[in-house]
N, C-alpha and C positions, 0 to 999 in steps of 0.2 A: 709234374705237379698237377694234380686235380684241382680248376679253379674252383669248380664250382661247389666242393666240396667245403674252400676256405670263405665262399662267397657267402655260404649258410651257417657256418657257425658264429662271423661277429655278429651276425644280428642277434641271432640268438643269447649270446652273452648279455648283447645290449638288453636286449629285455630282461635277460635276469637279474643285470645289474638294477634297471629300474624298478622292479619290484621290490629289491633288497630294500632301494631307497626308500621306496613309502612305506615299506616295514618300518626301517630305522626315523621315520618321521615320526617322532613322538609330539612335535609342539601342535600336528596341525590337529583341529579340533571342529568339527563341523556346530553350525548353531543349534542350539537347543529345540527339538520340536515347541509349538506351545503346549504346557500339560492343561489349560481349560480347552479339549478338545477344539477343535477347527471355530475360537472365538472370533477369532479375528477385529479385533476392535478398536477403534481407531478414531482419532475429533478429525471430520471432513474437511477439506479445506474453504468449503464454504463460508465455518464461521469466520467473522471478522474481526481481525487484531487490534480494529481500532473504536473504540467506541466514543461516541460525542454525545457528553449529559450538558444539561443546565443544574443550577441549586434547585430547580424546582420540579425536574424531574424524580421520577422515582430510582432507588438508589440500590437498583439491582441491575444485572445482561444476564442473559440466558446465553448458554453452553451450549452445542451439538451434539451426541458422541453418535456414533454407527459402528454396524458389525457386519460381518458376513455371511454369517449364519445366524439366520431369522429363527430358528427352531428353539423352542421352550422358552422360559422365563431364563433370566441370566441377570445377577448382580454381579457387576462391577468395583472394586474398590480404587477410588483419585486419588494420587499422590499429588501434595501441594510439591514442588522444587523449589518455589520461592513467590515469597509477596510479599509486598509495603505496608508499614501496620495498617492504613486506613480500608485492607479487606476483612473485610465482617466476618462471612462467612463462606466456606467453602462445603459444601457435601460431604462427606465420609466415602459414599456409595454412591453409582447410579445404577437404574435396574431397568432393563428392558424386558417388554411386555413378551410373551410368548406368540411369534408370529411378529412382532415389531423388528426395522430392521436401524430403526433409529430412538433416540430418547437424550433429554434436555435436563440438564442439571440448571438449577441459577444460584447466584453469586451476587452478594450485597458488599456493600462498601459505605462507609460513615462517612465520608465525605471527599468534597474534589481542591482540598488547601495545597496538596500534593496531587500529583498523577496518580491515581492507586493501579499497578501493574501487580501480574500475577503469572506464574508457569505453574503447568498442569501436566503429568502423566499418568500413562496407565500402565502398570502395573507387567510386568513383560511375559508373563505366564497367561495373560488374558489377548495380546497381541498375536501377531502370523507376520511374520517378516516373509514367508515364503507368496502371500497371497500380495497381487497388485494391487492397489488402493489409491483412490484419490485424496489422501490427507497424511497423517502423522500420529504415533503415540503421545508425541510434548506439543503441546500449546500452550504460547504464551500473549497475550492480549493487555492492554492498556486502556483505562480511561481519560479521553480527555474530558477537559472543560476549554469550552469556546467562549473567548472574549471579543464584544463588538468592537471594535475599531472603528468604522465609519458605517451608518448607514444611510450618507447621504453622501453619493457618488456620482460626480461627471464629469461628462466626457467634453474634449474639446478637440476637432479636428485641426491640426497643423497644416494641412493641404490639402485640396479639395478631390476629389468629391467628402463632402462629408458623412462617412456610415454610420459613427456611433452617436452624433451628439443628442438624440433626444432620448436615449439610455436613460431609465431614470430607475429600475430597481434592484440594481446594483450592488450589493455589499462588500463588503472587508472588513474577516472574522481571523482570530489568533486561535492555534492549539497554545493555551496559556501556559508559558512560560517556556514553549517550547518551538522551532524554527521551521516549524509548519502554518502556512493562512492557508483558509479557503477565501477564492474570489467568487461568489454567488452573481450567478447569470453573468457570466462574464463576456463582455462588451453585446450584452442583449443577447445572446447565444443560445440561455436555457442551460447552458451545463457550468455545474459549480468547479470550477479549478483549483484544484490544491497544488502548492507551490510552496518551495525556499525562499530563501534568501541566502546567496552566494557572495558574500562581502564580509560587513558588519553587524555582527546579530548580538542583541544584548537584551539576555535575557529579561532584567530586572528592571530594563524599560523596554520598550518598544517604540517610543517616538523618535531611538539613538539607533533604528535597525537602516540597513541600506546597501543597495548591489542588486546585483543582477536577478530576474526573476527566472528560478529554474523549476519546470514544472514536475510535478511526481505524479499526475495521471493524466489523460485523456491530451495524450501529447505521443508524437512520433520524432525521435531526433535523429539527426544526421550532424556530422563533424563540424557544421556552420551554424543549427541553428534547429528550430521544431515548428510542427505542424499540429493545430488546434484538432484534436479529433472527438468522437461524438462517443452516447456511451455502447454504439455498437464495433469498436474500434476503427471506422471510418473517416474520411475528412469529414469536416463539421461545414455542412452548408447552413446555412439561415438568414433571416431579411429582422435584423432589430428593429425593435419595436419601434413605431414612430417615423421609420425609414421605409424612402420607396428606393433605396440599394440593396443590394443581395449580396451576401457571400456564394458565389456558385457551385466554385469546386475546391477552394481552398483556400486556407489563408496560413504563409507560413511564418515566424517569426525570428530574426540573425539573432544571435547570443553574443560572441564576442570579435571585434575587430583593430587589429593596434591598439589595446588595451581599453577600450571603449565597452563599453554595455549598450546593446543597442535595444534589449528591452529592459528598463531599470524602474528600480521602484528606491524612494526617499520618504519617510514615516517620519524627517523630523518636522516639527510643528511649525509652520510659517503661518503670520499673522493677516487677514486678510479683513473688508467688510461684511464678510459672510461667515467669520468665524476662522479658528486657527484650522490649517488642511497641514496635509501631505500628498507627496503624487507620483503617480507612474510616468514615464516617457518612453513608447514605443517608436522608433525609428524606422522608416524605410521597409516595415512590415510588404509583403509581399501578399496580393490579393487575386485570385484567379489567375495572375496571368503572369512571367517572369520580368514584364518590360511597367507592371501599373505597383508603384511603391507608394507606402502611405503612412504618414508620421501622425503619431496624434498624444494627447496628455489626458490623463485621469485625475481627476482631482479627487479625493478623502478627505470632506470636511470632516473635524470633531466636535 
């Protein structure tokens, strides 16, 4: 028996059987080139999905879009995918300059009685799936409106050393109607904290909201609990106003333990001489060090 004879003939089969196979592969289908030559165009992810107006702002946000190829003038056509009637107006077109590698549509809306949300694409003969990019063909962005809650906010330390109590410009703002607050300078910090509420959330009051506060930015968690960070993604050191204490190298905060919330927050209305409040209670906060815990209350008058 000649092996080597039968050594070179399965392969060989095997390859012709695999060829056969990608013959007989009728369903695979490679993606479409773009046919607007090498457009490449795409909303950055720079812009931002959330936007925060007042009634008294003006009642538009500017768009982003970018391409890949800076060369000649280029109109694009925006496909709305969807929006709430209170969007005014959307573009048809945007059109970048020749030699631009970016250009700005804007977008009006009649008013913020609802959220006016809206999704946006582009067109898929003006895209490049094969080119890397930092963003997307669909964008979809939301207006909020911010409702004041409290802008008279304080602090009262539970245990001493006391860091935050002479905090005094403070706030607590609502995305209306919806279970998003910003906490402004939070605990004398300088950085605005947006956060939930992990409990009871009701929309159509907010003086019935309550639970735990889970933060949605400038936060690093771990399975127990999170750490205040700055807007360079670092721990957040700082000396609040009014204080000769320091956060030095961190401050971290527990979330939950045998069903406790050890940082909570309560918005119903309690009756007081300084007016009806609501309040946060931070427990056993951890400050620079694993062995210095620090419990303290916020107060939200209305």
């Amino acid at each position: 028996m000649n092996i080597f004879k039968s050594t070179y003939i399965l392969p060989a089969a095997l390859i012709a059987l695999a060829l056969t196979a990608c013959d007989d592969d009728d369903d695979f289908q490679r993606a479409g080139e773009p046919s607007v030559e090498d457009a490449g165009v795409y909303f950055p992810s720079s812009n931002t999905t959330e936007f925060i107006k007042t009634e008294q702002d003006a009642k538009s946000v500017d768009i982003t879009l970018a391409r890949a190829n800076a060369e000649g003038e280029l109109t694009v056509p925006i496909k709305v995918v969807s929006k709430t009637d209170n969007i005014d107006n959307v573009p048809a077109q945007a059109t970048f300059a020749d030699g631009a590698t970016e250009t700005t549509i804007t977008i009006t809306f009649a008013d913020l009685a609802t959220t006016p949300k809206c999704t946006l694409q582009i067109p898929e003969e003006y895209t490049n799936p094969y080119k890397k990019k930092d963003g997307s063909s669909t964008f979809a962005f939301n207006i909020y409106k911010l409702k004041l809650i409290s802008a008279n906010v304080k602090y009262s330390g539970d245990t001493s050393p006391y860091y935050f109590n002479e905090v005094t410009t403070s706030q607590l703002l609502q995305f209306e109607g919806e279970n998003k607050f910003i906490w402004r300078n939070f605990l004398g910090s300088g950085i605005d904290l947006k956060f939930k509420i992990n409990g009871n959330f009701d929309a159509e009051d907010v003086y019935k909201c309550n639970g735990e506060i889970v933060p949605l930015d400038h936060s690093q968690s771990d399975s127990d609990g999170w750490y205040l960070l700055n807007d360079k993604r670092s721990y957040a050191t700082w000396t609040p106003e009014g204080s000769s204490l320091s956060i030095n190298n961190y401050m971290y905060f527990w979330s939950q333990y045998d069903g406790n919330n050890y940082c909570s927050i309560n918005l119903k209305k309690n009756a007081s001489n300084k007016g009806d409040y609501g309040y946060a209670y931070v427990n056993s906060a951890v400050i620079d060090d694993e062995s210095t815990y620090y419990s303290f209350y916020t107060y939200f008058y209305y």
